[in-house]
N, C-alpha and C positions, 0 to 999 in steps of 0.2 A: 245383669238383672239385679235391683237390687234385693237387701234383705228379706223383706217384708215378702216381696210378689215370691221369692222364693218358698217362703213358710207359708204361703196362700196355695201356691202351688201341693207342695206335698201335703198338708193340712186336709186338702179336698179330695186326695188321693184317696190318703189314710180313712176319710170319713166313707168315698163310696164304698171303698172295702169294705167296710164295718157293715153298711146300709146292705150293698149287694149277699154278704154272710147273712145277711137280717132276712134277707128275701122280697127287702123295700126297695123294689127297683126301680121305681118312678123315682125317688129321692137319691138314690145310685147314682140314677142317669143326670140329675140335676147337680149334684157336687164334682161329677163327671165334667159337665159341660163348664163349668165353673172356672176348673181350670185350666181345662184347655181354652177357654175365651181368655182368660190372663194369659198362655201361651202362646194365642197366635198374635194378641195386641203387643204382644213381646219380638217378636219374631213373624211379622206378617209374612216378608219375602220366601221362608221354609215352606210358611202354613200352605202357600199360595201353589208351590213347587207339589205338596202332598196331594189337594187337588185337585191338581190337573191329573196326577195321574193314578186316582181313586178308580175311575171304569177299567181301565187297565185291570188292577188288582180286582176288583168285583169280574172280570167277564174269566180271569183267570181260575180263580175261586170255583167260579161255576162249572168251569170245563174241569175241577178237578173233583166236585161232587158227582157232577154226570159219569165220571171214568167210575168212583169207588161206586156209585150204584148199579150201571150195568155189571160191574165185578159182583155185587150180592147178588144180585139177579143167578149169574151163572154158576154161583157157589150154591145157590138155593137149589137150583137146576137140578146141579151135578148131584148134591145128597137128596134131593128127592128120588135121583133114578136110582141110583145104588140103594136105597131102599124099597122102592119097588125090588130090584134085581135079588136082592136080598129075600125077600117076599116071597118072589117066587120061587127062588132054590128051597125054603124052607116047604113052601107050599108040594113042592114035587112037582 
């Protein structure tokens, strides 16, 4: 890669950073996309490999949000009841 796409490269890194701290995230997501389009016209064959195998990681993701939510679900549960139980020892 040469110089230049490099410092274009981190250049647009550095700017979403600043943008996404700013809370401007439409321009975030634009110096975002910036470099990663200089990365994949750099590197099509990788971009091509990441991909294919995006639903992978999206349907894995989900199965790992659905697990941590039913776990609050039964954490909510559980200290709901212990406070009822609580309740009612207090209560007599």
């Amino acid at each position: 890669m040469d110089g230049w796409k490099k410092a274009v490269v981190v250049g647009s890194i550095g700017v979403a950073t600043v943008l996404f701290l700013k809370k401007k995230y439409p321009a975030g997501v634009l110096a975002t996309g910036l470099g990663l389009a200089l990365l994949a016209s750099e590197y099509p064959g990788k971009f091509e490999k990441v991909r294919r195998s995006l639903p992978d990681y999206f349907e894995r993701g989900m199965q790992v949000m659905e697990m941590a939510a039913r776990a609050g679900q039964r954490i909510a549960q559980a200290a709901g009841q212990s406070a009822v139980d609580a309740w009612d020892e207090v209560r007599g």
